[in-house]
C-alpha positions as CSV (number, residue, x, y, z in Angstrom):
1,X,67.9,-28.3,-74.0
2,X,66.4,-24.9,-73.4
3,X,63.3,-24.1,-71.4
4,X,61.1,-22.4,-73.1
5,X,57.2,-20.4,-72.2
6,X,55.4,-18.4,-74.8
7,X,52.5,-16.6,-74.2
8,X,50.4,-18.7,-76.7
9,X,49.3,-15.5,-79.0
10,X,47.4,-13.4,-76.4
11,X,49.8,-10.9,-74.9
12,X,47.2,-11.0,-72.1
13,X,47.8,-14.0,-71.3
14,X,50.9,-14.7,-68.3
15,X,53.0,-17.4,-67.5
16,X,51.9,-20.2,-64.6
17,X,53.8,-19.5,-61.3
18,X,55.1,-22.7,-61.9
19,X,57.0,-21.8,-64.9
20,X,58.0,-18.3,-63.6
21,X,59.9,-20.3,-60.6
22,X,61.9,-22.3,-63.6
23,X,62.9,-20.4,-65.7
24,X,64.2,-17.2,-63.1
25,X,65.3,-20.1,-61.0
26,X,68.3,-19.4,-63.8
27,X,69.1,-16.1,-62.3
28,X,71.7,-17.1,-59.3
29,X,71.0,-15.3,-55.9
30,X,72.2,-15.2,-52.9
31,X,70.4,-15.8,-49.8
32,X,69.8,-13.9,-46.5
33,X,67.9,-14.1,-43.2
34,X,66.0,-10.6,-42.4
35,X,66.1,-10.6,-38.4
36,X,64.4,-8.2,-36.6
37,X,63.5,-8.0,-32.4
38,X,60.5,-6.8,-30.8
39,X,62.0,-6.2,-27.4
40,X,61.0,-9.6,-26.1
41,X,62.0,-12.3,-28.6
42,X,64.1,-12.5,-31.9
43,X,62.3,-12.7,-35.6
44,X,63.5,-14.0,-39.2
45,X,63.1,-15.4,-42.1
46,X,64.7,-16.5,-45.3
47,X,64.6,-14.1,-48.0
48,X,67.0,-14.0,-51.7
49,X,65.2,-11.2,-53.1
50,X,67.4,-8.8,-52.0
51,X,69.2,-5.8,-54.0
52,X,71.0,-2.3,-53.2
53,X,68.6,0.5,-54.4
54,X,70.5,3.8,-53.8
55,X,73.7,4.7,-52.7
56,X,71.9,8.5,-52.2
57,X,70.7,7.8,-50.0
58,X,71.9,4.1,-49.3
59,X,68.8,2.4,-49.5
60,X,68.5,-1.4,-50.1
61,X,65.6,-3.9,-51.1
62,X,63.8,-7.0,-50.3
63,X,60.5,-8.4,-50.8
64,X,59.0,-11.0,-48.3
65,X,55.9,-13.2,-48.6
66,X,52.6,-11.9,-48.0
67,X,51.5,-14.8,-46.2
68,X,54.8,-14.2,-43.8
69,X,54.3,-14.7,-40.6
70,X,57.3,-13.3,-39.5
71,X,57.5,-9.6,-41.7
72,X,54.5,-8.3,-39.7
73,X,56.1,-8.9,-36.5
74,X,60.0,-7.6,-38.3
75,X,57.9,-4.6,-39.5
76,X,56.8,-3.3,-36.1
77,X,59.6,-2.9,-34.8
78,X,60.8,-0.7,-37.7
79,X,64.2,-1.9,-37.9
80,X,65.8,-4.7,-39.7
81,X,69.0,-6.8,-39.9
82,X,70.0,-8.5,-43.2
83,X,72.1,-11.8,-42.8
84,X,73.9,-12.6,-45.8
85,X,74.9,-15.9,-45.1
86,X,77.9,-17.8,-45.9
87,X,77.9,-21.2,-47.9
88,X,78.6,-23.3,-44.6
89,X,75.3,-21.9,-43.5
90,X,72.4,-23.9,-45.6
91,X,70.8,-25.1,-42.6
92,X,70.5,-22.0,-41.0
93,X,68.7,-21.1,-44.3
94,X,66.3,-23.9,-43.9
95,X,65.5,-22.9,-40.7
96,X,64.6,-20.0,-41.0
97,X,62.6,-20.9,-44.0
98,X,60.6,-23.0,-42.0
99,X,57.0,-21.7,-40.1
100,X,55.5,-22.7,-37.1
101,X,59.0,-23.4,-35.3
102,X,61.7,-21.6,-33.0
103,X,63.9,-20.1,-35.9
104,X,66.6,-19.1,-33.1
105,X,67.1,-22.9,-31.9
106,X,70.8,-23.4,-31.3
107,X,71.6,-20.3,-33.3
108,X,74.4,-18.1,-32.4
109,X,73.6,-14.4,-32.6
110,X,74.1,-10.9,-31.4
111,X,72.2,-7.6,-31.5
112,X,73.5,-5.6,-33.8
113,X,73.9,-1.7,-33.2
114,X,69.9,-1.0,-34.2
115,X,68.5,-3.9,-32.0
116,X,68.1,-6.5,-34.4
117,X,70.0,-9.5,-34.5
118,X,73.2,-10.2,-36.2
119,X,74.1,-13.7,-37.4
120,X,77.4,-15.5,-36.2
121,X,79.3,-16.6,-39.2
122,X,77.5,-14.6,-41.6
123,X,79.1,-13.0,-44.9
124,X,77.4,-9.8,-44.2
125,X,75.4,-8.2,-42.0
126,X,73.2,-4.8,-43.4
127,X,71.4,-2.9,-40.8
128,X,68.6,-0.7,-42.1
129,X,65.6,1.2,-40.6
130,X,62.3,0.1,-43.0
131,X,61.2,3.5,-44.9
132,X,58.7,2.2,-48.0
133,X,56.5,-0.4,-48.5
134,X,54.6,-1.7,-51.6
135,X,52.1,-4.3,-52.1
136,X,53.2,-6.0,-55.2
137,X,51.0,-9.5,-56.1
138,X,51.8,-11.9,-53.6
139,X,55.1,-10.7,-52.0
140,X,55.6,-6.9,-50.8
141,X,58.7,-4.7,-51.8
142,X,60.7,-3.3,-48.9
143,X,62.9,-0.3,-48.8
144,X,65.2,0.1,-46.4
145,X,67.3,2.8,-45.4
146,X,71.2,1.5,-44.5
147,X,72.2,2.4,-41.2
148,X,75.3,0.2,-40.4
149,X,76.7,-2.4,-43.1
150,X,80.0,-5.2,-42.8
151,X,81.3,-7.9,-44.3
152,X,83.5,-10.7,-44.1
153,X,85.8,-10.8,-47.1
154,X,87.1,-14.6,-46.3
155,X,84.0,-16.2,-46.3
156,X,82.3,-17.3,-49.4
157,X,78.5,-17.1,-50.6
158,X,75.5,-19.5,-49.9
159,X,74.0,-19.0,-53.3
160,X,70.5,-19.9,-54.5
161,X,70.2,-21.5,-58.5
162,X,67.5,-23.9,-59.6
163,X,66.3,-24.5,-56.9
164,X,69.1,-25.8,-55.1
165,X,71.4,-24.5,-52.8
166,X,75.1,-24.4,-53.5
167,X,78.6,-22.0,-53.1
168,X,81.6,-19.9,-55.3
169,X,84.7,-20.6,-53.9
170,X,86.8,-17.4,-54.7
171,X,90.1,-19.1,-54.7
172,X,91.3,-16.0,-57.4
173,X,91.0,-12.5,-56.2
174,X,88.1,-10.7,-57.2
175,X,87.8,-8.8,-60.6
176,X,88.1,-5.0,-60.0
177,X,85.7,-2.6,-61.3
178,X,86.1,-0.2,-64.1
């Protein structure tokens, strides 16, 4: 069975959020918590829109909520700390999906070398000092400059598909690039 949404004649026309969550719920992503401090308490939220812009300069993207209450108080401090996390981590993704609660209950972090707060456990961590925004409907576009980057080759991804959460197992080392 395929999904399928036309626009119905009138190229004017666009599709219902509802049906732009379906169908790119097909496009598997992986999932992160952006972390930032303000000097007296730790911030973050969930996030899966997240990309690698430039290599020159290393730039990287994300695009939290508009209603986030967490990205205005991430965004004052200027700097940021992406947690890709690992697949043994899908509560931590819930948690920090969640408002109105301390995200940092019973989570083990550190502060990574630009203040923010590194994740235990996570796949990777990706400093970055915030350079552009852009207001884009009812999210807003990030860029971030890269300032410090790692990752933990043994662990596997928490990915993000239909709305689910689930994890790749690389049991097979990974393909090499051309």
């Amino acid at each position: 069975m395929t999904v399928r949404d036309t626009l119905s004649g009138d190229d004017r026309l666009v599709p219902s959020p509802a049906a732009m969550r379906r169908v790119l719920g097909h496009f598997c992503t992986g999932v992160a918590v952006i972390t930032g401090h303000d000097g007296q308490q730790p911030h973050g939220f969930t996030c899966q829109s997240i990309t690698s812009v430039s290599l020159e300069p290393p730039y990287i993207s994300f695009c939290p909520a508009a209603s986030s209450t967490s990205w205005p108080l991430i965004r004052n401090t200027g700097a940021v700390c992406v947690n890709v996390l690992a697949n043994d981590q899908g509560s931590i993704c819930t948690q920090f999906a969640r408002s109105g609660t301390d995200k940092f209950s019973e989570i083990r972090w550190h502060r990574g070398h630009n203040g923010s707060p590194a994740l235990d456990g996570a796949l990777a961590c990706i400093e970055a000092d915030v350079e552009f925004e852009h207001a884009a409907g009812d999210h807003t576009i990030v860029v971030a400059r890269v300032t410090a980057l790692e990752a933990h080759a043994a662990r596997d991804p928490l990915l993000f598909f239909r709305g689910g959460f689930g994890g790749f197992h690389s049991d097979a080392p990974a393909a090499k690039t051309p």
